[in-house]
C-alpha positions as CSV (number, residue, x, y, z in Angstrom):
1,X,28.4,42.3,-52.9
2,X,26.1,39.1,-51.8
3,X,27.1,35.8,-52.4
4,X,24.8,33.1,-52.0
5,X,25.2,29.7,-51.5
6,X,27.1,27.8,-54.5
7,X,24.7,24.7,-53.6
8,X,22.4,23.7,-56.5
9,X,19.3,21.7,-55.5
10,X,18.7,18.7,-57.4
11,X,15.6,17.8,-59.5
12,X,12.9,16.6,-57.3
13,X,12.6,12.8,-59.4
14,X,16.1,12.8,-58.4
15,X,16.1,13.7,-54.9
16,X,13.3,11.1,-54.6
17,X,15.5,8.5,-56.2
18,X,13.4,7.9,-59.3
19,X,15.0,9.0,-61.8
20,X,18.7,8.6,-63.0
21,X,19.0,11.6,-65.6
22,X,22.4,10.7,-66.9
23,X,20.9,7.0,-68.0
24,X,17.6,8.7,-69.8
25,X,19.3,10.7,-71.7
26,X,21.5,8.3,-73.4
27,X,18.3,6.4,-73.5
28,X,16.5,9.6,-75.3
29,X,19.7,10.0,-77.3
30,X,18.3,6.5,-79.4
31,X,15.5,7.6,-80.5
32,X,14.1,3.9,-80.1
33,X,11.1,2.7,-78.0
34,X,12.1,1.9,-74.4
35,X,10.4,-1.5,-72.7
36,X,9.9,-0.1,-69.2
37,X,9.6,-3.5,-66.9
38,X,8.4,-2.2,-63.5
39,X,7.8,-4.6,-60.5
40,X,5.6,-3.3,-57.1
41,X,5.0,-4.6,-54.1
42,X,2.0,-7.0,-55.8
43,X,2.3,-6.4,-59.4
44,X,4.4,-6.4,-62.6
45,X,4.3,-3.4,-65.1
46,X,5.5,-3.8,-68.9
47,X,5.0,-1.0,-70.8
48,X,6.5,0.4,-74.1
49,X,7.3,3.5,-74.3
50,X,8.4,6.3,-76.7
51,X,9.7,9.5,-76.3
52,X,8.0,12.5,-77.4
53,X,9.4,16.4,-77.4
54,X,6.2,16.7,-74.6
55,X,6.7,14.1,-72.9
56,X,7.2,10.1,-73.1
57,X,4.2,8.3,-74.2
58,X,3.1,5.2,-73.6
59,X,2.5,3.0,-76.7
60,X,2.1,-0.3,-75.2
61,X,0.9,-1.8,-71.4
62,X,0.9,-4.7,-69.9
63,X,-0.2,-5.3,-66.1
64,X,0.2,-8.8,-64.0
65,X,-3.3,-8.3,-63.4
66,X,-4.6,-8.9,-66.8
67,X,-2.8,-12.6,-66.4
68,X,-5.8,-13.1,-64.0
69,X,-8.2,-12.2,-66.5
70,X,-6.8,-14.9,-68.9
71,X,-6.9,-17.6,-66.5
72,X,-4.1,-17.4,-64.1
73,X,-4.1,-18.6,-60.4
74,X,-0.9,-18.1,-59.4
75,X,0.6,-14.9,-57.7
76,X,1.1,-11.9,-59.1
77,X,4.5,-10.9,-58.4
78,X,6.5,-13.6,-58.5
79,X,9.0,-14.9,-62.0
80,X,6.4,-16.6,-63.8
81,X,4.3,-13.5,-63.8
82,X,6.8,-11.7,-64.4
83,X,7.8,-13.3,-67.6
84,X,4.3,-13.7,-68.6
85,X,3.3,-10.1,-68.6
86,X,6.6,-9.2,-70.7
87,X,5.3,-12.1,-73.3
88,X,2.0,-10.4,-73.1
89,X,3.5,-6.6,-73.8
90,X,5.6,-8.1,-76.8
91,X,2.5,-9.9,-78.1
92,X,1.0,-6.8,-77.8
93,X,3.7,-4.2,-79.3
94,X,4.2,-6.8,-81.8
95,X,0.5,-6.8,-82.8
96,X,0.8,-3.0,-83.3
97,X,3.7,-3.5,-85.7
98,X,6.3,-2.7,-83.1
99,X,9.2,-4.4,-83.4
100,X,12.1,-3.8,-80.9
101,X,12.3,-1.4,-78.2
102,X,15.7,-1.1,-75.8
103,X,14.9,-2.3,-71.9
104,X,14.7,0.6,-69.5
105,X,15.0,-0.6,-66.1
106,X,15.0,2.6,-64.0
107,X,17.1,2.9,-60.9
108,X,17.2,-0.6,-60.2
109,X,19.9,-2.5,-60.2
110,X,21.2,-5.0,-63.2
111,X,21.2,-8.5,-61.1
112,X,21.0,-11.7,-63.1
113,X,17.8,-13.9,-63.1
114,X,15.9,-10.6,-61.7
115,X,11.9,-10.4,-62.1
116,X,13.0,-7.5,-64.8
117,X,15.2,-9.9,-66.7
118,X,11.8,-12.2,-67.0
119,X,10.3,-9.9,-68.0
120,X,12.5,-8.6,-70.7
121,X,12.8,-12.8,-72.1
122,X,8.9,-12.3,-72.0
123,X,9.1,-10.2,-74.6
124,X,11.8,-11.4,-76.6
125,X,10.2,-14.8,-76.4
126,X,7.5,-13.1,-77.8
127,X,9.3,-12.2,-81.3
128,X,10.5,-8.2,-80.0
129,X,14.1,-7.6,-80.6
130,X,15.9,-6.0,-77.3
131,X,19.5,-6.4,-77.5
132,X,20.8,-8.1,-74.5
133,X,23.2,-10.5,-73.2
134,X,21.5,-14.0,-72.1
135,X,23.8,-14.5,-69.5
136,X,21.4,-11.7,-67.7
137,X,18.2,-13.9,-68.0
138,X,16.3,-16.5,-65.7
139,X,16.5,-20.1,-65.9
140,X,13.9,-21.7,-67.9
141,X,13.0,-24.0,-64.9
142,X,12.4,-20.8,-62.7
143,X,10.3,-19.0,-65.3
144,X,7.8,-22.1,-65.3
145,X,8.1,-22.5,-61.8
146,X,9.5,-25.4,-61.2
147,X,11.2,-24.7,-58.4
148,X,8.0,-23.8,-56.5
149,X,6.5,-27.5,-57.5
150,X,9.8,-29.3,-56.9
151,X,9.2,-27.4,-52.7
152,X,6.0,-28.1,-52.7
153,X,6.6,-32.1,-53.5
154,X,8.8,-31.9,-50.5
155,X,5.9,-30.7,-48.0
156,X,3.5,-32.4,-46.0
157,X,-0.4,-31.7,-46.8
158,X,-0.7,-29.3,-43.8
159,X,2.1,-27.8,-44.9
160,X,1.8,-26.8,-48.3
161,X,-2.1,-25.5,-47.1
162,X,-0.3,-23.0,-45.0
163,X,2.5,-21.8,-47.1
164,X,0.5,-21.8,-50.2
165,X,-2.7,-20.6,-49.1
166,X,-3.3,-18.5,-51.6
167,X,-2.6,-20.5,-54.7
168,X,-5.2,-23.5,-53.3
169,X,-7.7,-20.7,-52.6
170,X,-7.5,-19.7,-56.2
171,X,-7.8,-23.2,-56.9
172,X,-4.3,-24.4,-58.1
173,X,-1.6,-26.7,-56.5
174,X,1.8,-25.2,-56.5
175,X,2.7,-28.8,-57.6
176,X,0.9,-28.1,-60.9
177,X,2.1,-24.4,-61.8
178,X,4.4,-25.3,-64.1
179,X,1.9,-26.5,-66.2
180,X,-0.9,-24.1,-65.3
181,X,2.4,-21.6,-66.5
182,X,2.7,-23.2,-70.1
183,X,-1.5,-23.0,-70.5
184,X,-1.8,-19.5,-70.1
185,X,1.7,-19.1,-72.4
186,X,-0.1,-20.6,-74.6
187,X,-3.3,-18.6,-74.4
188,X,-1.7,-15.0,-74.9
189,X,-0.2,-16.8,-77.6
190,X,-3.2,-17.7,-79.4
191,X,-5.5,-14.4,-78.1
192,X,-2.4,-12.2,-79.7
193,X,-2.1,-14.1,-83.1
């Protein structure tokens, strides 16, 4: 009688480190809408999400690039994006009568004053409930970028045109993002209400 190998394979999302089974499943287990905060390489991704017997389906999205659309000069992917798309998915999940979700952040790992914690106070910010601890979430003065302005005070002219290229070719001084932040706040605000 044959024997093969006792070895089982594991699922391919697994193997490919994308998936922690164990953690969805609790996370099924709720039956509550999951705030998926995702962060690439050049973007932010908020999404809502619920799961459905066929599958999950998205409810609610929010990308970094639609900050763009509403005005916004600085990058991306850094805090302040990051906390300004999750205030733009809870507008928008609160708009559609959504009104807490629990935060689903994947693989990564739970630091403190992450670009997934911004995201998450985005949202809360934004009147959805997702039960948390604050002691997880960004300082204010990071979220507006301050700390970008107060570094960019400290540069010479040439320097702050080479380090922050990209901000002055969009047309915005790194010295000024924490108010450019609280004007496009402000915006979503008004554009969701």
């Amino acid at each position: 009688m044959a024997h093969g190998s006792r070895y089982k394979v594991a699922f391919k999302r697994r193997r490919e480190g994308k998936t922690d089974y164990g953690a969805r499943l609790r996370l099924i287990d709720l039956e509550k809408a999951r705030i998926v905060a995702r962060i690439t390489n050049n973007h932010i991704i908020a999404q809502i999400i619920k799961v459905a017997p066929e599958g999950d389906e998205t409810i609610i999205s929010a990308h970094s690039n639609e900050l763009k659309k509403m005005g916004w000069f600085g990058s991306t992917k850094n805090i302040s994006a990051a906390y300004l798309t999750g205030f733009l998915c809870g507008k928008k999940a609160i708009d559609e009568g959504i009104e807490g979700a629990i935060l689903d952040i994947g693989l990564k790992s739970p630091t403190k004053g992450t670009k997934i914690f911004a995201v998450l106070k985005g949202a809360v910010d934004a009147g959805l409930h997702v039960p948390h601890g604050e002691v997880v979430l960004p300082d204010e003065g990071r979220i507006r970028g301050e700390h970008i302005a107060k570094y960019a005070e400290s540069l010479s002219e040439d320097e702050i045109n080479k380090k922050f290229s990209k901000y002055i070719q969009n047309g915005l001084s790194p010295k000024d993002l924490p108010d450019h932040f609280e004007k496009i706040k402000q915006k979503i605000s008004e554009e969701g209400s």
